[in-house]
C-alpha positions as a printed Julia matrix, in Angstrom:
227×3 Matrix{Float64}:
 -15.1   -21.07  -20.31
 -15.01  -18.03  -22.33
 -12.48  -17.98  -25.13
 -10.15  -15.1   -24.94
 -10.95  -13.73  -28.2
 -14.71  -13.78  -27.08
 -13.31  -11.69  -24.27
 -11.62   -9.2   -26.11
 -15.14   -8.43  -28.35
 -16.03   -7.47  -24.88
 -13.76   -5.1   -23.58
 -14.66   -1.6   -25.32
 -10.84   -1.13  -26.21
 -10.86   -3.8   -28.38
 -14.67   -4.31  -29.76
 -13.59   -3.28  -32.92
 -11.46   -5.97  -34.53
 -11.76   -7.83  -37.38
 -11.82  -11.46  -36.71
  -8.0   -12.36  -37.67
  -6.7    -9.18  -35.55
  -8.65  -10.77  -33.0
  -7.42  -14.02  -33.38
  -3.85  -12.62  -33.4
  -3.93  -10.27  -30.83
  -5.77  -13.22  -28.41
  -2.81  -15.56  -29.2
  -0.77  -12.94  -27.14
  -2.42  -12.95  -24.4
  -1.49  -14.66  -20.4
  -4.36  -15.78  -18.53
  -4.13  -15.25  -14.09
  -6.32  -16.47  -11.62
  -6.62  -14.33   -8.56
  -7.8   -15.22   -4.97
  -9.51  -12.91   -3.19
  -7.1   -10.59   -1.65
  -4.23  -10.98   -3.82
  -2.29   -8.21   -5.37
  -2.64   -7.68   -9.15
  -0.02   -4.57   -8.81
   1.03   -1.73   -6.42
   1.65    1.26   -6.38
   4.74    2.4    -7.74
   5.46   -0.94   -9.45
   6.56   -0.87  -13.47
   3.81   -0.63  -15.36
   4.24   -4.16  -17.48
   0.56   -5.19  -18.98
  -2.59   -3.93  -19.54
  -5.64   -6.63  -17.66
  -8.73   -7.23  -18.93
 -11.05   -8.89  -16.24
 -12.87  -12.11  -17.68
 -14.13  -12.65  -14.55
 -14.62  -11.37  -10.49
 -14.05   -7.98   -9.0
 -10.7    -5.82   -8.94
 -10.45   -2.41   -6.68
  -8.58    0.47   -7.92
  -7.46    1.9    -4.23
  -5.06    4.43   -2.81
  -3.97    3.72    0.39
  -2.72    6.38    3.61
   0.18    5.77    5.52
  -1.84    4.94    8.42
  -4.23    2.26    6.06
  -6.72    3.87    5.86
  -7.92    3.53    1.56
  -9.81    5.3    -0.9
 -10.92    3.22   -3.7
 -10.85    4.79   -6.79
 -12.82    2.54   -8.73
 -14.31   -0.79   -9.02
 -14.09   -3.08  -12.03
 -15.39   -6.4   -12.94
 -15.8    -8.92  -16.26
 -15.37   -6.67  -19.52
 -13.66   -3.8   -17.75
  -9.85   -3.07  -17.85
  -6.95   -1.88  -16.02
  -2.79   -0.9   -16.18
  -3.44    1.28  -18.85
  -2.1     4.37  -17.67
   0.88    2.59  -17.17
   1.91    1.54  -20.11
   1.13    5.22  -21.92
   3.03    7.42  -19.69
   5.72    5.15  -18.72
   5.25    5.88  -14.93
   5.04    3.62  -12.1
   1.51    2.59  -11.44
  -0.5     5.4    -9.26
  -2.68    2.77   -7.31
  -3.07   -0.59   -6.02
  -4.79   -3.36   -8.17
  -6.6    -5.5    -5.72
  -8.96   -8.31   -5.9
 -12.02   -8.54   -3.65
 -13.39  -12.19   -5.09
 -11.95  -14.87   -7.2
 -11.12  -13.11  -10.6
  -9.85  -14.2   -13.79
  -8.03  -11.74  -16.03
  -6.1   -11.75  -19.3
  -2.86   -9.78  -19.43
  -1.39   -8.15  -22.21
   2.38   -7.11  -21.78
   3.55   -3.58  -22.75
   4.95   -4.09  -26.02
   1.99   -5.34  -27.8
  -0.2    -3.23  -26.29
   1.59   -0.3   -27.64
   2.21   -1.77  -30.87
  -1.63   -2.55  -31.06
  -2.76    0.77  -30.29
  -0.03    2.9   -32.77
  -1.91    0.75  -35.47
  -5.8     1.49  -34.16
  -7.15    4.7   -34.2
 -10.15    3.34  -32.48
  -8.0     1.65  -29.81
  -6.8     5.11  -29.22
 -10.21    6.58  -29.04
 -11.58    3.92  -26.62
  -8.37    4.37  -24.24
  -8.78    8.24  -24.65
 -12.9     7.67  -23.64
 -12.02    5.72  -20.54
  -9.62    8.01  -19.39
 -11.92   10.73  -19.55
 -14.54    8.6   -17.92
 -12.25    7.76  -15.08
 -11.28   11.66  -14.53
 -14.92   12.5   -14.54
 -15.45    9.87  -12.1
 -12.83   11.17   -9.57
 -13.89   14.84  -10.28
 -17.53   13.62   -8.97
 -15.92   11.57   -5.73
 -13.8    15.22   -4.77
 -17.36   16.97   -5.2
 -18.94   14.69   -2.93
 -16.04   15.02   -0.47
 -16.9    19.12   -0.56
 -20.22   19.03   -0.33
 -22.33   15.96    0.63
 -22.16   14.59    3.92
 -21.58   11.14    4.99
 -25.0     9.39    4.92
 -25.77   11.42    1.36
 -22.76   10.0    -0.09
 -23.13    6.6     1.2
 -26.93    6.74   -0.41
 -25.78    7.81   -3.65
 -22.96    4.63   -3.53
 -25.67    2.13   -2.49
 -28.18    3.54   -5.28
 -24.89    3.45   -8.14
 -24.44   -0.17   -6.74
 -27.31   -1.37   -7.33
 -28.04    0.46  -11.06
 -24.4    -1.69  -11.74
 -26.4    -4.77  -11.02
 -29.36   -3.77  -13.4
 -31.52   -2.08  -10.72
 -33.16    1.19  -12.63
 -36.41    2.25  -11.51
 -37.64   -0.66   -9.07
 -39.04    0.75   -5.8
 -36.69   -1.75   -4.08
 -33.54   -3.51   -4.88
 -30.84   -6.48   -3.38
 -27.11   -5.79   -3.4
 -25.09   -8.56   -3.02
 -21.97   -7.05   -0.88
 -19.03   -8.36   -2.0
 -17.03   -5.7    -0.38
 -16.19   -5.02    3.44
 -17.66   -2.01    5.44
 -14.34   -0.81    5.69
 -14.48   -1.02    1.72
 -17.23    0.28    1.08
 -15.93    3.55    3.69
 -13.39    3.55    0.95
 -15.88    4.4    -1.43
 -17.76    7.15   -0.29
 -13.87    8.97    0.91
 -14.87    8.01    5.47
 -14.21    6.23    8.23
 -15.43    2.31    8.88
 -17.16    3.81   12.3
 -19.1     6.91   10.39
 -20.52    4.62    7.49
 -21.39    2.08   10.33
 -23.46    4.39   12.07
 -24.81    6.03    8.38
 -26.05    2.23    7.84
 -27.56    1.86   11.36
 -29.73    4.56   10.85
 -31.06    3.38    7.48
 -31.86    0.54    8.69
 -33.88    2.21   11.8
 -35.47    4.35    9.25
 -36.42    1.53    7.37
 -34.66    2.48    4.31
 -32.8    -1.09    3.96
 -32.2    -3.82    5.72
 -28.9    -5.96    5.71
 -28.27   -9.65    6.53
 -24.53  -10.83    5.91
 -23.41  -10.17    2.47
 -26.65   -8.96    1.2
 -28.55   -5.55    1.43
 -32.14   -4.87    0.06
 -32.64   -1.53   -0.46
 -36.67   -0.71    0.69
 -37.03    2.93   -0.31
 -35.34    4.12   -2.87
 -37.23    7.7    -3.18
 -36.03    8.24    0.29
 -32.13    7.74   -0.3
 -32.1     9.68   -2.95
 -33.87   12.67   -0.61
 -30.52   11.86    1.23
 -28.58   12.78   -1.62
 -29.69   16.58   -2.03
């Protein structure tokens, strides 16, 4: 089991430390166990604690009136979440949503902010991963404009993969822990379009898919898909 302050050495926000800060700071901390499916926070709820994920997968989605969702990002063990939150005083601006089994570490709002008004490089990191996460959503409205469904659904599979150490291989497996309907949430479509984007893939040859698991067999080729 890791130890929370072995945790917190992970999560860029806090890397820095010295040991007894550490120590300290990991004393404060509340441990949750999700299921998968459970609600970590909503939209529009009082932003309360920042999470740090020790373990599993949380989506960052947005969801329609009608339910259809856009997920905004998706985090797993060292990543964080509920900062945004806690800075601006706001409710929060998405859902927090688990897709597996996760384990997190929750620190409330008033020790967050006292850490952070006492860390420059706490302020730096939070300031780096906001900018990261702008960027990010800047990319996802570009791809909306201008790339059509099957291009954008290449360029997800090929980013899903590099997240699970694939570089350079001329083939890869993704294990899917996410739903089509997820994964339409991605890429900014419909369940029906991405179904049919995959179909043809796999006609072509491209992948194949079996359950929860999809081995990409040409990588050169999606990317063609992506220009």
């Amino acid at each position: 089991m890791t130890h929370p302050e072995i945790l917190l050495k992970q999560v860029p926000l806090f890397r820095s430390l010295p040991l007894d800060e550490s120590r300290r700071l990991a004393a404060l901390l509340q441990k949750r166990t999700l299921k998968k499916g459970d609600v970590l926070f909503r939209k529009g709820d009082e932003g309360t604690a920042l999470y740090m994920i020790l373990s599993g997968k949380i989506k960052i989605v947005r969801q329609s009136r009608d339910g259809d969702e856009a997920i905004l990002a998706l985090l797993t063990s060292g990543d964080f979440c509920g900062e945004m939150s806690l800075l601006d005083d706001l409710p929060r601006s998405a859902d927090a949503v688990a897709i597996e089994e996760t384990q997190l570490y929750g620190l409330n709002r008033k020790d967050f902010l006292v850490y952070v008004l006492n860390n420059e490089t706490a302020v730096r990191s939070i300031l780096g991963a906001l900018s990261r996460r702008l960027r990010k959503a800047d990319d996802f409205l570009e791809d909306i404009f201008f790339l059509n469904v099957p291009a954008r659904l290449a360029k997800k599979l090929i980013e899903l993969a590099e997240s699970g150490g694939f570089k350079e291989n001329p083939s890869a497996t993704i294990e899917l822990t996410v739903t089509q309907r997820e994964l339409a949430g991605m890429v900014g479509a419909t369940r029906e379009s991405v179904n049919k984007a995959l179909r043809t893939f796999r006609e072509k040859k491209l992948i194949s898919l079996s359950g929860n698991t999809l081995q990409i067999h040409d990588v050169d080729a999606l990317r063609k898909k992506i220009r």
